[in-house]
Biotite code that builds the C-alpha atoms (Angstrom):
import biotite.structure as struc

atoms = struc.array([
    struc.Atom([6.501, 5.078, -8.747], chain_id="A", res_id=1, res_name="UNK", atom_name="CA", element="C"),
    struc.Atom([3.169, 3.528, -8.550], chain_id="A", res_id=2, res_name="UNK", atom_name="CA", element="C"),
    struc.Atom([3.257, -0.247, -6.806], chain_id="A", res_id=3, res_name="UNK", atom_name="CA", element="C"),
    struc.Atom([0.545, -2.484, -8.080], chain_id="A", res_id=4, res_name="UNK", atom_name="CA", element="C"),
    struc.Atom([-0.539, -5.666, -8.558], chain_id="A", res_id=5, res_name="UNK", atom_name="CA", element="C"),
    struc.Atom([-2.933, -7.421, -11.346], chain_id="A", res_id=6, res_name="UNK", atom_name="CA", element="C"),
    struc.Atom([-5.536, -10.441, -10.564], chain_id="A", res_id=7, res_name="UNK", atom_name="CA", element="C"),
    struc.Atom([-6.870, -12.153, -13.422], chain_id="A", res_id=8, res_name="UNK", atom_name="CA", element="C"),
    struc.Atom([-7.510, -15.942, -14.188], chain_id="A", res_id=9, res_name="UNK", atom_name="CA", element="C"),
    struc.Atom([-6.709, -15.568, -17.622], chain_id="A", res_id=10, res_name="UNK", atom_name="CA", element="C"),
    struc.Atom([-2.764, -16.136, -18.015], chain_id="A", res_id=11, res_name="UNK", atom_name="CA", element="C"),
    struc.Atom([-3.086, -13.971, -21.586], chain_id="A", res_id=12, res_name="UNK", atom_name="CA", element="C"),
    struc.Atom([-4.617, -10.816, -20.190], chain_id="A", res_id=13, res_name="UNK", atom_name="CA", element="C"),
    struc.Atom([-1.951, -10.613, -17.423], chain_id="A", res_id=14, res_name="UNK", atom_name="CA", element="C"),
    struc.Atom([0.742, -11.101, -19.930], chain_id="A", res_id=15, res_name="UNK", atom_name="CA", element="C"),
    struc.Atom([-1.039, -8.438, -21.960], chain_id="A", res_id=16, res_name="UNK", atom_name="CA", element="C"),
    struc.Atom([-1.233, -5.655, -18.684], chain_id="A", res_id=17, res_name="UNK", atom_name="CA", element="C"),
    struc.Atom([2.315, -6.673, -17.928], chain_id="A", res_id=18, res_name="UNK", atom_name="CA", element="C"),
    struc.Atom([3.810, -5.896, -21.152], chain_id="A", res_id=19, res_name="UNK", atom_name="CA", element="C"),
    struc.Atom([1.357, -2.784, -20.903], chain_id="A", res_id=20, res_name="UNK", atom_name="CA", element="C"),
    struc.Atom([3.125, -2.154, -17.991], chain_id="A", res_id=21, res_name="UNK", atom_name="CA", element="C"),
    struc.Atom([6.686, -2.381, -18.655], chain_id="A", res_id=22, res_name="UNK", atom_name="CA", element="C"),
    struc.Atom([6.051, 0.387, -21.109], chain_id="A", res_id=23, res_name="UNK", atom_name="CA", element="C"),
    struc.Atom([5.039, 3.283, -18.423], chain_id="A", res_id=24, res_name="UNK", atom_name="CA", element="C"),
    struc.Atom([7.799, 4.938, -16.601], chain_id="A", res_id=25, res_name="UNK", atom_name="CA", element="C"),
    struc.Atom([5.897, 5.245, -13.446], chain_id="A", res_id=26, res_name="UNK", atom_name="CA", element="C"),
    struc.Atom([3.950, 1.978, -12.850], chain_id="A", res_id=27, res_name="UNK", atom_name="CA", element="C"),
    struc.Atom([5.578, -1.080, -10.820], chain_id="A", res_id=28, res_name="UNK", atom_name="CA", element="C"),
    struc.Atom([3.844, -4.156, -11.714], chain_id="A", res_id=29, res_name="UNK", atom_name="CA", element="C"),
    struc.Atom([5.017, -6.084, -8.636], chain_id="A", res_id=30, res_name="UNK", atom_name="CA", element="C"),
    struc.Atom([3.411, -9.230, -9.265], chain_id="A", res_id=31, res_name="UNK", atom_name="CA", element="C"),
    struc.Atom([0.229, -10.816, -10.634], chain_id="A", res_id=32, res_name="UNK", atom_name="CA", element="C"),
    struc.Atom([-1.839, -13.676, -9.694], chain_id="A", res_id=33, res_name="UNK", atom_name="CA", element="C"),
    struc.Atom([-4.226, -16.220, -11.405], chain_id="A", res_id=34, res_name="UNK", atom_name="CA", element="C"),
    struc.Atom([-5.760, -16.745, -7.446], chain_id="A", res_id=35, res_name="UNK", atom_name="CA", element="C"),
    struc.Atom([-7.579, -14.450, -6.204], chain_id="A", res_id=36, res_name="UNK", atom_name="CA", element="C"),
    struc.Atom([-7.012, -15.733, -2.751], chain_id="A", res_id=37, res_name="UNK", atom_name="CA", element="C"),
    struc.Atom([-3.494, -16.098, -2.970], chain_id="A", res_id=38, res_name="UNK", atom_name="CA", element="C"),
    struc.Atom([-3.307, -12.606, -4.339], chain_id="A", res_id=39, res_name="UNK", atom_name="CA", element="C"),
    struc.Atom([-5.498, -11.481, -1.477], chain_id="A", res_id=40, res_name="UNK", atom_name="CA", element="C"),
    struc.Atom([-3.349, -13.447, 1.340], chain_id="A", res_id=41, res_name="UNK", atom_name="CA", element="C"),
    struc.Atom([-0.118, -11.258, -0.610], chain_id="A", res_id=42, res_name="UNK", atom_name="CA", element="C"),
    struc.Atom([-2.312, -8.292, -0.561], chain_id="A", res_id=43, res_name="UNK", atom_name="CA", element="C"),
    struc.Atom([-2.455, -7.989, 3.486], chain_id="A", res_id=44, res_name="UNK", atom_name="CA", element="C"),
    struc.Atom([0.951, -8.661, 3.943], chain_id="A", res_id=45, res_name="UNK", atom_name="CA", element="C"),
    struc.Atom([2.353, -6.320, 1.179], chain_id="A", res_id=46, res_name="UNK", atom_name="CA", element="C"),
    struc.Atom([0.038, -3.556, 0.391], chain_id="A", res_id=47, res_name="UNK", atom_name="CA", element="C"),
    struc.Atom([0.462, -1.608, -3.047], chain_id="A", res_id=48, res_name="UNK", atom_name="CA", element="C"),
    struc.Atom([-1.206, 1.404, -4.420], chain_id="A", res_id=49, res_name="UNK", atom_name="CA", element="C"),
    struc.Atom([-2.972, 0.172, -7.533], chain_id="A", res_id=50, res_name="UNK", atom_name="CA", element="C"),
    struc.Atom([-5.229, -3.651, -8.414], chain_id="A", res_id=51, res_name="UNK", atom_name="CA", element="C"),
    struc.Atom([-5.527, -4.187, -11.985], chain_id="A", res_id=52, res_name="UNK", atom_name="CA", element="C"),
    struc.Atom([-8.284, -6.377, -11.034], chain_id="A", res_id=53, res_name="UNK", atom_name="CA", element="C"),
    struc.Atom([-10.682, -8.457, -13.023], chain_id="A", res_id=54, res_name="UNK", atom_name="CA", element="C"),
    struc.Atom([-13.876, -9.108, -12.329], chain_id="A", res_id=55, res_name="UNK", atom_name="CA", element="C"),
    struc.Atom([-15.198, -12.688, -13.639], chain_id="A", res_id=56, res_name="UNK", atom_name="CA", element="C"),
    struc.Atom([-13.164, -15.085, -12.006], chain_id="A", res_id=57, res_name="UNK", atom_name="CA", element="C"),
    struc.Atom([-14.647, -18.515, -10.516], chain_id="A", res_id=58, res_name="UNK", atom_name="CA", element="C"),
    struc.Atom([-13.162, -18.567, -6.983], chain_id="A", res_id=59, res_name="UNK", atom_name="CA", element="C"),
    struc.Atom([-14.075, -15.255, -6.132], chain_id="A", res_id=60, res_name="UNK", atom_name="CA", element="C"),
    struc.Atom([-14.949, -11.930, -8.232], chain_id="A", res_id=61, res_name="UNK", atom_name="CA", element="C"),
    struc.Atom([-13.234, -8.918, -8.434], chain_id="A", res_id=62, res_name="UNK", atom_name="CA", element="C"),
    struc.Atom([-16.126, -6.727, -7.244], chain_id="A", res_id=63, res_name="UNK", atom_name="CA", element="C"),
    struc.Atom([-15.946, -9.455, -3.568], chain_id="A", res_id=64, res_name="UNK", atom_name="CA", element="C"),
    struc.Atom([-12.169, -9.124, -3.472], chain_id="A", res_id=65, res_name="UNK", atom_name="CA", element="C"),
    struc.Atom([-12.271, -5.312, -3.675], chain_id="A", res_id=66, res_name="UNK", atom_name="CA", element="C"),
    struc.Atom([-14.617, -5.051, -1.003], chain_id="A", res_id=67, res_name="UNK", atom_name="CA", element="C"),
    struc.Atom([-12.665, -7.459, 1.375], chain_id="A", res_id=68, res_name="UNK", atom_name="CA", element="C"),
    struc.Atom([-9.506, -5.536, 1.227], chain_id="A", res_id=69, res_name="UNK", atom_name="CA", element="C"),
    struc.Atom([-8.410, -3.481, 4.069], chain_id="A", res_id=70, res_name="UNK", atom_name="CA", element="C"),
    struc.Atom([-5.742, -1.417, 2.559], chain_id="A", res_id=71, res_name="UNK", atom_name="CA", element="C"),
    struc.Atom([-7.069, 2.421, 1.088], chain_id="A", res_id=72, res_name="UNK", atom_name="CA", element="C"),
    struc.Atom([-5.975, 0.958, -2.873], chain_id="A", res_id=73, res_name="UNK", atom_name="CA", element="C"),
    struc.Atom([-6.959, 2.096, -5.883], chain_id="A", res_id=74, res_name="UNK", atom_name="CA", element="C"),
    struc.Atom([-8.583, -0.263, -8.500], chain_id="A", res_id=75, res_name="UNK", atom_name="CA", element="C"),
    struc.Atom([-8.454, -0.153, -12.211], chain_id="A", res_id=76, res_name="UNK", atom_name="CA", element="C"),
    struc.Atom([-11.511, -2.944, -13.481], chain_id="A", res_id=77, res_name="UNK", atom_name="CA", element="C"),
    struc.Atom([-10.239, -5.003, -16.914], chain_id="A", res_id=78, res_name="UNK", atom_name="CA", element="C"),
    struc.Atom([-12.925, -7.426, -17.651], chain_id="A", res_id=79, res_name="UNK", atom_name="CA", element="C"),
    struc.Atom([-14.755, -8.898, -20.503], chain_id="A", res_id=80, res_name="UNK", atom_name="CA", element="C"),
    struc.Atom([-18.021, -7.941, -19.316], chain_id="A", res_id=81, res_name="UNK", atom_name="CA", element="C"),
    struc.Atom([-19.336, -4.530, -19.909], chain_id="A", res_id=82, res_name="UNK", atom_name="CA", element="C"),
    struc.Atom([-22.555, -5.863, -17.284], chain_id="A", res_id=83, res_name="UNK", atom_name="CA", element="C"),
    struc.Atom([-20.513, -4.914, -13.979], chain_id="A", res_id=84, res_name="UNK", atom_name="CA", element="C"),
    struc.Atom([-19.202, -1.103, -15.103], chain_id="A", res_id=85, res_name="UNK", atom_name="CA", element="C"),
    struc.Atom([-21.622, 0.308, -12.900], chain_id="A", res_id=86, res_name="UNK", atom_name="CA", element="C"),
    struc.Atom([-21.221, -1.158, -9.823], chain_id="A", res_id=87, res_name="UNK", atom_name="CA", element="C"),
    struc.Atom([-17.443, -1.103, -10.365], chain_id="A", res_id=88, res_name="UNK", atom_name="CA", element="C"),
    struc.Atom([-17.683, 2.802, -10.083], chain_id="A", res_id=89, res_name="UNK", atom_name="CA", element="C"),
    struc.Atom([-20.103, 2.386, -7.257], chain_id="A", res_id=90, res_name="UNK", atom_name="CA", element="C"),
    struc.Atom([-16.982, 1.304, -5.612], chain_id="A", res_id=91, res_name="UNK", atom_name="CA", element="C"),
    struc.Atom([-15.167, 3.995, -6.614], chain_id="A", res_id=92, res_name="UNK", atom_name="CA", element="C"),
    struc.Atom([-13.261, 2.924, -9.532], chain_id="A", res_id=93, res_name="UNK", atom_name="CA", element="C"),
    struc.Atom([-10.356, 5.074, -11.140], chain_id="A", res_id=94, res_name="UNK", atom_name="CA", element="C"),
    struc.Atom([-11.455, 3.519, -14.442], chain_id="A", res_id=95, res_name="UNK", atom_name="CA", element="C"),
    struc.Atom([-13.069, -0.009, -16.250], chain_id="A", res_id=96, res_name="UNK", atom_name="CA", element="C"),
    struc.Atom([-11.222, -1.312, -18.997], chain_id="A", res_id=97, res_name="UNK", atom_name="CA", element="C"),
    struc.Atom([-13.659, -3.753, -21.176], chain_id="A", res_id=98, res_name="UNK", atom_name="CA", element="C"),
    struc.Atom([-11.923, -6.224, -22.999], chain_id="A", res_id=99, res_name="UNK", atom_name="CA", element="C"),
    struc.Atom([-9.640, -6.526, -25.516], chain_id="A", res_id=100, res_name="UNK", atom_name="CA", element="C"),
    struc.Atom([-8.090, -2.967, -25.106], chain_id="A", res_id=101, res_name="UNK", atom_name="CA", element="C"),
    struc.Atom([-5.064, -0.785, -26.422], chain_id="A", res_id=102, res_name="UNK", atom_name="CA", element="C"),
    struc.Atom([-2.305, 0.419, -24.974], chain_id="A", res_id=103, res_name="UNK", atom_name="CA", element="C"),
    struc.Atom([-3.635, 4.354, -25.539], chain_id="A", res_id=104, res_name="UNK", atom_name="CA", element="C"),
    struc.Atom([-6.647, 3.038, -23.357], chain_id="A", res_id=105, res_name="UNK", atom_name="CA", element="C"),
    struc.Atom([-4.414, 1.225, -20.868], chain_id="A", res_id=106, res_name="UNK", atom_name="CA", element="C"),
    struc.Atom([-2.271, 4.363, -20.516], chain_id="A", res_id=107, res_name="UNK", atom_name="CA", element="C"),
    struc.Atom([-4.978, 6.784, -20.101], chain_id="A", res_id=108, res_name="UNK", atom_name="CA", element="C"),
    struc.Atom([-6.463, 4.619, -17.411], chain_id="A", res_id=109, res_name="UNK", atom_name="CA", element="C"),
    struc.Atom([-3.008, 4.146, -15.227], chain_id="A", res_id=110, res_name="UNK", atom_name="CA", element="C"),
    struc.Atom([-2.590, 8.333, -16.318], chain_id="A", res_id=111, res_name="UNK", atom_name="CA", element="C"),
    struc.Atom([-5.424, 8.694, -13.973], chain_id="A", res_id=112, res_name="UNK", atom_name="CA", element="C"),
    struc.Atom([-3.582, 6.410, -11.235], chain_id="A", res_id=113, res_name="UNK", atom_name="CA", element="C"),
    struc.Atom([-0.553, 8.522, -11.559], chain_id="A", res_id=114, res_name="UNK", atom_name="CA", element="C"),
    struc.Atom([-2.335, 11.796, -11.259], chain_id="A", res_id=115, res_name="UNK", atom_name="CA", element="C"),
    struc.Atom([-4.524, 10.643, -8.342], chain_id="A", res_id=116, res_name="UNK", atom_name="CA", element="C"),
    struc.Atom([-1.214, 9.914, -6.489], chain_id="A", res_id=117, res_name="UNK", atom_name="CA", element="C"),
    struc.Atom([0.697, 13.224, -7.751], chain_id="A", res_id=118, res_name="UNK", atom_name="CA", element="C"),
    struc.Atom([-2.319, 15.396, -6.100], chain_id="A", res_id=119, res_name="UNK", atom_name="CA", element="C"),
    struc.Atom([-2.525, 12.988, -3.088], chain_id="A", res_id=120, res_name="UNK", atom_name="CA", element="C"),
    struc.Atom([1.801, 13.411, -2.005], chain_id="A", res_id=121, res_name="UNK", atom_name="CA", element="C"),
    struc.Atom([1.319, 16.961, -2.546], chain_id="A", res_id=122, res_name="UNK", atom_name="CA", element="C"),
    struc.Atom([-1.441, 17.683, -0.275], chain_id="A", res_id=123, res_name="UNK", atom_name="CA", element="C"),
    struc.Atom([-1.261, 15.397, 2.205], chain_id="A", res_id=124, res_name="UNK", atom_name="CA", element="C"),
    struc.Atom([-0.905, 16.919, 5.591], chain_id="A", res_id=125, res_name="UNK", atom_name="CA", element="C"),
    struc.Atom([2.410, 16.984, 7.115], chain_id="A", res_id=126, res_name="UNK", atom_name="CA", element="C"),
    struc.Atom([0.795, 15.577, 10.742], chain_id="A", res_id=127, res_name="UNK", atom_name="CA", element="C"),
    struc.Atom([-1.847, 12.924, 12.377], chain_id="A", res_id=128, res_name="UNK", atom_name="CA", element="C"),
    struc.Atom([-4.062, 13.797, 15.488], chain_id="A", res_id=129, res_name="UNK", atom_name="CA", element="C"),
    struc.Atom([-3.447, 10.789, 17.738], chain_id="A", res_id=130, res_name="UNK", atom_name="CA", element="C"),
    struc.Atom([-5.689, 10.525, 20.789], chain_id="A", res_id=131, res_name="UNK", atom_name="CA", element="C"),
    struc.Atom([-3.896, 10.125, 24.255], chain_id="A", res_id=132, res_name="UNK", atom_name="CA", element="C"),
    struc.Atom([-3.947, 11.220, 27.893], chain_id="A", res_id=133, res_name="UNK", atom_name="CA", element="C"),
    struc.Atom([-7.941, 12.196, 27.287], chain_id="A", res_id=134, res_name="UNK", atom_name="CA", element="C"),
    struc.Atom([-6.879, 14.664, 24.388], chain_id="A", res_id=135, res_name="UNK", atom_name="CA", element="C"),
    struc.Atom([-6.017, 14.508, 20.500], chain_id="A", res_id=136, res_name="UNK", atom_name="CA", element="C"),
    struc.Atom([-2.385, 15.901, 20.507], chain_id="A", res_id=137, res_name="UNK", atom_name="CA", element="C"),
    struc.Atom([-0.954, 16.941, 17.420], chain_id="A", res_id=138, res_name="UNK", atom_name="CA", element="C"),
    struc.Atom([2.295, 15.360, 15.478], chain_id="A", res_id=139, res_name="UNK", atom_name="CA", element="C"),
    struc.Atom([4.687, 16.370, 13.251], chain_id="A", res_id=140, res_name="UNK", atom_name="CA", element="C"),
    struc.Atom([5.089, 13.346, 10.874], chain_id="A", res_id=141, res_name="UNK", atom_name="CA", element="C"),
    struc.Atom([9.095, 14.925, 10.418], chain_id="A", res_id=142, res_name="UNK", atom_name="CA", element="C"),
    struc.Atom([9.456, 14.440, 14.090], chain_id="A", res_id=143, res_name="UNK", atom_name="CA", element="C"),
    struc.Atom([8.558, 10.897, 14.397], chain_id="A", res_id=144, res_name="UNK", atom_name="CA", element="C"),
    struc.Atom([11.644, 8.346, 14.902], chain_id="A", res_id=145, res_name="UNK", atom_name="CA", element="C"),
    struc.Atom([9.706, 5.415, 15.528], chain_id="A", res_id=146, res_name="UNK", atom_name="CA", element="C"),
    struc.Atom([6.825, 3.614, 16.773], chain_id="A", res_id=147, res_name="UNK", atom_name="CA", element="C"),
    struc.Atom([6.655, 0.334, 19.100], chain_id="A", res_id=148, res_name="UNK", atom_name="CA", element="C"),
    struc.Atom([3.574, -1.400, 20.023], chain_id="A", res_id=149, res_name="UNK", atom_name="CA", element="C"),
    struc.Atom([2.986, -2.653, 23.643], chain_id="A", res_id=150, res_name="UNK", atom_name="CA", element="C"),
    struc.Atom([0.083, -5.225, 23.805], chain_id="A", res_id=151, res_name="UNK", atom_name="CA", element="C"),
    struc.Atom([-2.910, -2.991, 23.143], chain_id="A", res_id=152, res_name="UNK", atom_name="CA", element="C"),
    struc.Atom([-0.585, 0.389, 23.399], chain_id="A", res_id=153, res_name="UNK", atom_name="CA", element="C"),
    struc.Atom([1.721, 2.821, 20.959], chain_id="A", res_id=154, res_name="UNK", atom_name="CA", element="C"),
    struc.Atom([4.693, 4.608, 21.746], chain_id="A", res_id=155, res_name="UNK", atom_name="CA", element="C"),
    struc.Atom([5.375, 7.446, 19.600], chain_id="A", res_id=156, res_name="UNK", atom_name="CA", element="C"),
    struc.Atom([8.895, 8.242, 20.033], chain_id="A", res_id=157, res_name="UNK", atom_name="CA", element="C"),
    struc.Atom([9.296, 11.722, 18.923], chain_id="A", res_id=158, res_name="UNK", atom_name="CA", element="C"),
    struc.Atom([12.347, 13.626, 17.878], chain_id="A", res_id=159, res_name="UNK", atom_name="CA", element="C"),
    struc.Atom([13.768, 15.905, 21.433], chain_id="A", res_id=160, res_name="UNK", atom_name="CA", element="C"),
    struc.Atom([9.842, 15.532, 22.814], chain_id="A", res_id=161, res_name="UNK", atom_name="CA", element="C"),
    struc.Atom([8.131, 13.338, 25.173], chain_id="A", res_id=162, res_name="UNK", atom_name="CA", element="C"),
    struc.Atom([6.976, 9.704, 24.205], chain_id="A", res_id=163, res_name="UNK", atom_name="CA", element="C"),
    struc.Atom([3.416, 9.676, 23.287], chain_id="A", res_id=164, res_name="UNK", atom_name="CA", element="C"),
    struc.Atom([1.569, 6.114, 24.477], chain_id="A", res_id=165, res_name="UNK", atom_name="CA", element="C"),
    struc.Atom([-1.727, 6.083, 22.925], chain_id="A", res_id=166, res_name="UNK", atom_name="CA", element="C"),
    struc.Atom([-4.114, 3.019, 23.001], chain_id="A", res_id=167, res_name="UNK", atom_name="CA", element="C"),
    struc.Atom([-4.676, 2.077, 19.028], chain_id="A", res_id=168, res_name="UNK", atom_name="CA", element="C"),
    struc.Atom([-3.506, -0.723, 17.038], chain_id="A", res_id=169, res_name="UNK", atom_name="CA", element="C"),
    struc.Atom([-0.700, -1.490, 14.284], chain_id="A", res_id=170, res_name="UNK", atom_name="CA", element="C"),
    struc.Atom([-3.010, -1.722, 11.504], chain_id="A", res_id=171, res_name="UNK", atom_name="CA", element="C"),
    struc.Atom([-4.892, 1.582, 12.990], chain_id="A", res_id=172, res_name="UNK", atom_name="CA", element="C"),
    struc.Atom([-1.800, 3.680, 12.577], chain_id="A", res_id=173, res_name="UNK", atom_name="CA", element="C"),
    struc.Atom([-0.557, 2.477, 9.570], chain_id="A", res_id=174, res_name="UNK", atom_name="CA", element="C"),
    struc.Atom([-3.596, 3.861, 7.905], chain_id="A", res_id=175, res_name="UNK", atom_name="CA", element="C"),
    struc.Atom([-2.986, 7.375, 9.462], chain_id="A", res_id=176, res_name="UNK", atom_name="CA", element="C"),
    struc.Atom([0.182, 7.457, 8.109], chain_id="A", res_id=177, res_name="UNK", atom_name="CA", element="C"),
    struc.Atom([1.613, 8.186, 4.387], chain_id="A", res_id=178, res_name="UNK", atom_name="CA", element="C"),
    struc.Atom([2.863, 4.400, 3.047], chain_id="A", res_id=179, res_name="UNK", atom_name="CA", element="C"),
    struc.Atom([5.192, 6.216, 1.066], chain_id="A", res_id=180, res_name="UNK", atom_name="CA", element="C"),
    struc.Atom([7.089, 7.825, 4.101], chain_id="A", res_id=181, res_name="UNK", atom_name="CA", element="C"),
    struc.Atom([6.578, 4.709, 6.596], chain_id="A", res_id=182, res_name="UNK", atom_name="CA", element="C"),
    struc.Atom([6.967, 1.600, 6.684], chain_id="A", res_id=183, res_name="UNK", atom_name="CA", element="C"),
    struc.Atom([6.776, -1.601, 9.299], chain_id="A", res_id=184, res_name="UNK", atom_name="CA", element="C"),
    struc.Atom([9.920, -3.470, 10.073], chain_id="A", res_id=185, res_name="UNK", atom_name="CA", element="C"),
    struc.Atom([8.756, -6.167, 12.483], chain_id="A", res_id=186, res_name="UNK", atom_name="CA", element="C"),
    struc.Atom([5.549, -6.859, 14.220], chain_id="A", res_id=187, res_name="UNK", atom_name="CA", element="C"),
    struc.Atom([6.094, -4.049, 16.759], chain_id="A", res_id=188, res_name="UNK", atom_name="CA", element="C"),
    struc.Atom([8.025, -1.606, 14.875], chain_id="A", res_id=189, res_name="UNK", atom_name="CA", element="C"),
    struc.Atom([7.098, 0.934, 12.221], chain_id="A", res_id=190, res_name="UNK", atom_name="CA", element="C"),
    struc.Atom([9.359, 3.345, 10.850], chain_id="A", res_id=191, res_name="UNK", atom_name="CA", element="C"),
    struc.Atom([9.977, 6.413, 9.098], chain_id="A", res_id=192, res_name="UNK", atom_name="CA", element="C"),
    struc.Atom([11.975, 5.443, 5.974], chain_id="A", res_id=193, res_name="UNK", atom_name="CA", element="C"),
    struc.Atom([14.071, 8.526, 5.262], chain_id="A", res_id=194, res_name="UNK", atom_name="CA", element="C"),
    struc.Atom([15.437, 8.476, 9.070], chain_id="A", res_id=195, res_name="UNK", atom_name="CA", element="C"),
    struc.Atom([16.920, 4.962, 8.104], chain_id="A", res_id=196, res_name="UNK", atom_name="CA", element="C"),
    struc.Atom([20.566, 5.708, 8.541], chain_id="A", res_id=197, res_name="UNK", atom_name="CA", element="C"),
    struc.Atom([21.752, 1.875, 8.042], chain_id="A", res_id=198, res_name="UNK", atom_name="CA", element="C"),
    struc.Atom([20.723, -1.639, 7.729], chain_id="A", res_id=199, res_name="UNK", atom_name="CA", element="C"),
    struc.Atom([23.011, -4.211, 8.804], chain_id="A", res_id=200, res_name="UNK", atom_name="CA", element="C"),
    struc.Atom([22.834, -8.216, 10.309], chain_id="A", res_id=201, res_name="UNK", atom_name="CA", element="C"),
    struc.Atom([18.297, -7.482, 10.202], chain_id="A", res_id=202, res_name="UNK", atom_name="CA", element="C"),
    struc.Atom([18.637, -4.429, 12.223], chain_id="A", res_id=203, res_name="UNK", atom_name="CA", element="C"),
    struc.Atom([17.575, -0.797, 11.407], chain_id="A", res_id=204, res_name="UNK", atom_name="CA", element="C"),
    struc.Atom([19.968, 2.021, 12.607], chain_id="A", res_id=205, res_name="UNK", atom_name="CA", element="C"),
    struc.Atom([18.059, 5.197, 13.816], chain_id="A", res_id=206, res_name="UNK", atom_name="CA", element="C"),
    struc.Atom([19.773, 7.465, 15.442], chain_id="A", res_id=207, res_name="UNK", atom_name="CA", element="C"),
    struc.Atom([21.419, 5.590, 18.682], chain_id="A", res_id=208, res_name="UNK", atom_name="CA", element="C"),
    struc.Atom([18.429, 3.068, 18.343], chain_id="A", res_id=209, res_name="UNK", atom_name="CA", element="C"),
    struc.Atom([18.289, -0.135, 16.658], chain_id="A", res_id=210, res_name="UNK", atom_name="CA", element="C"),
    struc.Atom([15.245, -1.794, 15.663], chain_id="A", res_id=211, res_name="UNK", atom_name="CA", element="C"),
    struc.Atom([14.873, -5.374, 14.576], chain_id="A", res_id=212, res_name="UNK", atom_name="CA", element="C"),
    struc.Atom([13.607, -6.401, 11.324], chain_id="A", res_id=213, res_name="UNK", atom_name="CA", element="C"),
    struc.Atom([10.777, -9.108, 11.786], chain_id="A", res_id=214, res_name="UNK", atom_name="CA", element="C"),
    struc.Atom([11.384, -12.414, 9.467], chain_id="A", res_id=215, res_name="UNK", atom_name="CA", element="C"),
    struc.Atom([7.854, -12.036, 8.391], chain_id="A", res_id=216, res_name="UNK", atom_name="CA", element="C"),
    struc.Atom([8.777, -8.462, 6.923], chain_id="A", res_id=217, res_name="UNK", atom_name="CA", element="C"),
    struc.Atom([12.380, -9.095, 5.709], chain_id="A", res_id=218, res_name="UNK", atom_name="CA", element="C"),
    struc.Atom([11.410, -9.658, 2.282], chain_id="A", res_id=219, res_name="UNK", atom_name="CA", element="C"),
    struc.Atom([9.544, -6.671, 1.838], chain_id="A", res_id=220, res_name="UNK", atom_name="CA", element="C"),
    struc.Atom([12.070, -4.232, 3.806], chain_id="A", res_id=221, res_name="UNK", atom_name="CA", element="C"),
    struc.Atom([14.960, -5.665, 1.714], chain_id="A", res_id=222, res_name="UNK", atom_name="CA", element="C"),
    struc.Atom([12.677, -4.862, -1.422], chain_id="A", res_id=223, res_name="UNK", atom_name="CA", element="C"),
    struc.Atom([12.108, -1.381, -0.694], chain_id="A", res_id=224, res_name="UNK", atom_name="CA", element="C"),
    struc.Atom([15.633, -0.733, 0.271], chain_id="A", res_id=225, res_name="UNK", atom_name="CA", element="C"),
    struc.Atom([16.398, -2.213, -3.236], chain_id="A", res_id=226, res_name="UNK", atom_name="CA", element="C"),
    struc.Atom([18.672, -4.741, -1.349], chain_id="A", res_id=227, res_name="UNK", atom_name="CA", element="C"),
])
């Protein structure tokens, strides 16, 4: 399932990519937005895969807000004006949907999302090169059981192996790691979601460790456990 979010200041075009939406199996409209900052300010604090994005808005345009996002997210361009297509693949663009357009058109744009993702899960690699004690050291994503950060510092708790403490941030190792796989609980926790065992009174069971879910992230753990 494909999370993603669409940006427009038109009320009637997100209507029109939301009913789009609600028709594909494997896209997860999680939420639009007639802001562009507001969608932004959601944007760091719940990342998704996919912007439906449009790019003549008055507060900001979509080309600006695509470049100020940190997250690795694909972008699909709807817009009324056929002016910006180039630069809109300049920044790497699945596709750029010019006003008004069909569902067949929608559908073949979002079957490029889904295939980009398909081919991405199946070869990503299975383990991140993390830099500590003066060498990169290897790790098996599978192994991880958790990761808590210590001021400027990491500890990689790994599965019957010694604790790695590497000096990197939050934000730094989220990006090495798959967002389908991981997830972060609290300010100084991430975690691997399938070694979850149980969630109960905002605290994660792992093995014989709990871990505390930050108020900040409840919301968004509860979602993804369906909860």
């Amino acid at each position: 399932m494909i999370k993603a979010l669409a940006i427009d200041d038109e009320p009637l075009a997100l209507s029109v990519i939301e009913s789009f939406c609600s028709q594909l199996d494997y896209i997860d409209l999680q939420k639009t937005f007639t802001k562009p900052n507001e969608a932004l300010k959601h944007l760091n604090k719940y990342p998704v895969d996919l912007l439906f994005l449009d790019i003549h808005m008055p507060s900001l345009t979509g080309i600006d807000f695509y470049k100020n996002i940190e997250q690795n997210t694909l972008v699909i361009f709807c817009t009324a004006h056929g002016q910006y297509a180039v630069e809109g693949f300049n920044l790497n663009a699945l596709d750029y949907l010019l006003k008004p357009f069909t569902f067949d058109r929608f559908k073949q744009a979002t079957d490029k999302a889904r295939d980009y993702v398909t081919l991405s899960v199946n070869q990503k690699n299975q383990h991140i090169f993390i830099r500590a004690d003066y060498r990169l050291q290897k790790i098996m994503l599978d192994d991880i059981t958790h990761i808590e950060a210590l001021d400027d510092y990491l500890k990689i708790y790994i599965h019957q192996q010694k604790t790695i403490v590497a000096r990197m941030t939050m934000k730094t190792m989220l990006e090495k790691l798959p967002s389908s796989d991981f997830i972060r609980v609290h300010r100084s926790f991430i975690v691997p979601i399938k070694k979850v065992e149980s969630l109960r009174n905002k605290m994660l069971q792992i093995g014989d460790k709990k871990i505390p879910i930050g108020n900040s992230y409840e919301e968004q753990v509860l979602k993804y456990f369906d909860i």
